[in-house]
Backbone bond lengths (Angstrom), bond angles and torsions (degrees), N, CA, C in turn:
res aa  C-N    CA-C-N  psi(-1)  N-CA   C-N-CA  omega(-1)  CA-C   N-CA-C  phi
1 X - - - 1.438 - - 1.532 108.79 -
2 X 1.432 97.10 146.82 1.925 92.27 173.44 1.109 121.37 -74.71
3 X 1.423 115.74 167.19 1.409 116.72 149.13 1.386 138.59 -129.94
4 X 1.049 86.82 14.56 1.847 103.58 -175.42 1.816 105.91 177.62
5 X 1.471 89.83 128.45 2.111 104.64 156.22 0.839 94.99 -119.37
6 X 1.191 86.40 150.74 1.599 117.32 151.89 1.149 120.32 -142.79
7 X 1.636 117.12 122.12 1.253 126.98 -160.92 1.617 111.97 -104.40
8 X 1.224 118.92 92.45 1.049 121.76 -174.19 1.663 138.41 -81.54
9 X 1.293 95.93 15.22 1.830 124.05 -159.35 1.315 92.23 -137.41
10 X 1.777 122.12 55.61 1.474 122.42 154.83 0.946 98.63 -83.68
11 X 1.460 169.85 -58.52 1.074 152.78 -102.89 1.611 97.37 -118.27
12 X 1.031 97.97 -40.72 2.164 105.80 163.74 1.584 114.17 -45.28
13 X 1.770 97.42 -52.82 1.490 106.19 -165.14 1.515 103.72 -73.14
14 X 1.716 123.62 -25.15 1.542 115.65 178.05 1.420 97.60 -79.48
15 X 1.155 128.44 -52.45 1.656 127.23 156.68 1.638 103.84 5.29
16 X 1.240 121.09 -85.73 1.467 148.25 -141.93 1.748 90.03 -75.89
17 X 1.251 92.62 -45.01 1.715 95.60 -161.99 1.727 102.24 -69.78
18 X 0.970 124.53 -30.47 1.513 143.56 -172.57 0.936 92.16 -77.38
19 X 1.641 147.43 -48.75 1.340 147.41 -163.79 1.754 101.53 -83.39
20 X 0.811 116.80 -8.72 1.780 122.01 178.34 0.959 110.47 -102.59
21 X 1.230 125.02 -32.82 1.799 120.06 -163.37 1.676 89.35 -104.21
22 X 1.511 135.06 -8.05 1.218 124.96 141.00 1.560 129.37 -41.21
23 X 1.424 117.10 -50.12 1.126 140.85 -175.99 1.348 105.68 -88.81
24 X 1.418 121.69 9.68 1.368 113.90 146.61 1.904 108.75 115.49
25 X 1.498 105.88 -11.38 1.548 101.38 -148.18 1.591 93.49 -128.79
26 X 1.455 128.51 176.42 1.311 121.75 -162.27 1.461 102.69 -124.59
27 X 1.425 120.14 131.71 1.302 105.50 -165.99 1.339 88.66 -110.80
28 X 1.629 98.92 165.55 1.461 113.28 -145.52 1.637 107.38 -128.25
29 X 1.325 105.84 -53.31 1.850 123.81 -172.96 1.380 101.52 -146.25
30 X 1.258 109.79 151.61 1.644 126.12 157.60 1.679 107.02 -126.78
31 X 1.364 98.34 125.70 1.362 117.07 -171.99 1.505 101.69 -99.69
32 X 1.511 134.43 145.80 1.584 134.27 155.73 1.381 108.80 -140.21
33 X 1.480 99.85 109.67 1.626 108.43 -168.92 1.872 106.52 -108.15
34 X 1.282 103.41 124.14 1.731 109.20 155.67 1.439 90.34 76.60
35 X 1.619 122.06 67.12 1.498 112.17 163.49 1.306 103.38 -135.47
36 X 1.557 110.89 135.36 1.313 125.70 -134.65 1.708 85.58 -92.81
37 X 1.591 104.68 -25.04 1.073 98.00 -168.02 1.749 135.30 -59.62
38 X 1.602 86.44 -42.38 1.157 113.77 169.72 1.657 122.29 -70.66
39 X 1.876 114.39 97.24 0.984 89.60 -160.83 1.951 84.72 -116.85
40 X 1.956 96.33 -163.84 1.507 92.95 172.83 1.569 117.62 -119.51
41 X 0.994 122.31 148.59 1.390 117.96 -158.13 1.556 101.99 -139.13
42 X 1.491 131.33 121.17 1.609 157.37 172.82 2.293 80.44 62.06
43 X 1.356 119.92 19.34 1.911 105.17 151.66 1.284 84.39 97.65
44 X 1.617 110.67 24.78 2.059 100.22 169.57 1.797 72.80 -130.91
45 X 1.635 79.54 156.26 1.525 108.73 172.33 1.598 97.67 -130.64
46 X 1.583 109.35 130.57 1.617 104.90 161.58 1.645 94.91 -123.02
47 X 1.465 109.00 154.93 1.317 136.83 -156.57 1.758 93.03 -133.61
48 X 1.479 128.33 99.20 1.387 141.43 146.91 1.639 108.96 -81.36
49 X 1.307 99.59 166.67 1.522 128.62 -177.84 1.379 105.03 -70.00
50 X 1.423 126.77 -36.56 1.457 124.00 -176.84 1.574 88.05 -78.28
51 X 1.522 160.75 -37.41 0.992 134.43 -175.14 1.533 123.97 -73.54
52 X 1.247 96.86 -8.03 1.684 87.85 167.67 1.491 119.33 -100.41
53 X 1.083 108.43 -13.48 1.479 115.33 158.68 1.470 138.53 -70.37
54 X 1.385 101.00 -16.18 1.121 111.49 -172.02 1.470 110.68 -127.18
55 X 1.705 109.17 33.92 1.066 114.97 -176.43 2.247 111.48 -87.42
56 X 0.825 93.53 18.02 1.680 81.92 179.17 1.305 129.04 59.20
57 X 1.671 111.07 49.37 1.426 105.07 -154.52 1.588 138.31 57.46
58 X 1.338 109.83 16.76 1.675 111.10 179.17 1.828 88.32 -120.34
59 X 0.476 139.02 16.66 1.514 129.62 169.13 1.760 103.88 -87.99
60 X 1.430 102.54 109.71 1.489 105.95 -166.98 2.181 115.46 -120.62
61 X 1.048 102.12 130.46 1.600 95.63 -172.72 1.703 100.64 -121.90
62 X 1.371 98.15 128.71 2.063 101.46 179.94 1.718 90.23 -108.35
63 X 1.527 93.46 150.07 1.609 91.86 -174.25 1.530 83.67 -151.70
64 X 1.629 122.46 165.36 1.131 122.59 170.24 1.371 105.16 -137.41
65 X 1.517 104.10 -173.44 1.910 116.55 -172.09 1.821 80.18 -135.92
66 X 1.041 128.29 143.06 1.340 131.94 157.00 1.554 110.22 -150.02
67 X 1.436 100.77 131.53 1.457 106.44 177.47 1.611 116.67 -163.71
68 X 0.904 107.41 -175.68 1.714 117.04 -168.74 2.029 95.14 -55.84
69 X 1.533 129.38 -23.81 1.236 117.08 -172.12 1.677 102.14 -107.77
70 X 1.399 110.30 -22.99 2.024 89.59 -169.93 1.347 78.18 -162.73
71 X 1.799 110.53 171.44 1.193 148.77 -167.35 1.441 100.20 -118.69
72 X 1.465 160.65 103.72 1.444 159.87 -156.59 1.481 87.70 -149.18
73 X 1.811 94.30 108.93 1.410 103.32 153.35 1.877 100.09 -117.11
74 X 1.582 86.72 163.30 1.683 97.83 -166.26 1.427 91.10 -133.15
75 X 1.287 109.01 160.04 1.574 114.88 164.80 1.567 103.46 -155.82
76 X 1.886 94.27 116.98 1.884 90.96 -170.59 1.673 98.04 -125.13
77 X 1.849 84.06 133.23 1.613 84.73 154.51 1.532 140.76 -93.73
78 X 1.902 96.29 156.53 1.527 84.03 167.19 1.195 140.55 -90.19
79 X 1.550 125.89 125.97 1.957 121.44 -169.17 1.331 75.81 -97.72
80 X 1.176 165.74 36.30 1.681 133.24 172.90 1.049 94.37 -164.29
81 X 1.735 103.04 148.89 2.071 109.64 167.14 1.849 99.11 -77.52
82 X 1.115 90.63 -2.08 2.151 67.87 165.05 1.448 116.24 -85.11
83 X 1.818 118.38 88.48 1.434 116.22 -170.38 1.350 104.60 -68.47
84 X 1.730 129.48 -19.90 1.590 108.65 -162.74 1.425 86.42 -117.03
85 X 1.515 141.84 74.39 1.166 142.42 179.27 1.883 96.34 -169.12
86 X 1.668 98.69 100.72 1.331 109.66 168.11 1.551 125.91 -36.71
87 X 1.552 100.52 -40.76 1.386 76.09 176.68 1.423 137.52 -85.45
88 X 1.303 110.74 9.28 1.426 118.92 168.34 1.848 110.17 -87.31
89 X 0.770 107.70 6.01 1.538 102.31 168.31 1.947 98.00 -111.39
90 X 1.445 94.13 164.40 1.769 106.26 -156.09 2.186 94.93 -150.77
91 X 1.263 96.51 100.91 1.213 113.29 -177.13 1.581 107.11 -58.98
92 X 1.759 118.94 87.45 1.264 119.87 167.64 1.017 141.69 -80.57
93 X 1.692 132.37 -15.58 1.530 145.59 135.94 1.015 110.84 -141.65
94 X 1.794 103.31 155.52 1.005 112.56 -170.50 1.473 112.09 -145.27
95 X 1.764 146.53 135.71 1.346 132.74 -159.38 1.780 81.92 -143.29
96 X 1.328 95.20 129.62 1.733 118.61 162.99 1.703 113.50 -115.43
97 X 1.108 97.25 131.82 1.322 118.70 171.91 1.863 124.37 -117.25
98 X 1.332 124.34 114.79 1.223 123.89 -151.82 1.432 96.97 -123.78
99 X 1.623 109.64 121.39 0.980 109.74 -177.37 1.868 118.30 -88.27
């Protein structure tokens, strides 16, 4: 079990989030699944900016659109270490809800 993060790649993660709500939509979570890199050491985990970049395609961001016509959640991955550059993210599902 842990006992401490520390996330040291805020300024990446407002990065990313700023780069979404450019593009119109509200970002929500950043997910980083299965990186070897990132490991834990005496039950602390720290989390830098190069580990989400260098996640191998598991670096994952859900963002939505919500408004008076539909519910749009998105979930995009990252193919590229350019985290605040749209086109390195790659829209892998997506669920609309229309009210």
């Amino acid at each position: 079990m842990l006992k401490e993060v520390n996330i040291f790649a805020v300024d990446q993660i407002i990065s990313i989030g700023k780069m979404f709500e450019e593009q119109g939509m509200e970002f929500s979570s950043l997910f980083v699944k299965n990186n070897e890199e990132m490991k834990v050491s005496k039950k602390i985990l720290d989390i830098h900016g190069c580990d989400l970049s260098r996640s191998g395609g598991k670096t994952i961001a859900f963002c939505m659109i919500k408004n008076e016509e539909k519910f749009h959640r998105m979930w995009f991955t990252l193919n590229s270490y350019k985290m605040d550059d749209f086109n390195s993210w790659k829209l892998t599902k997506e669920d609309i809800e229309y009210y």
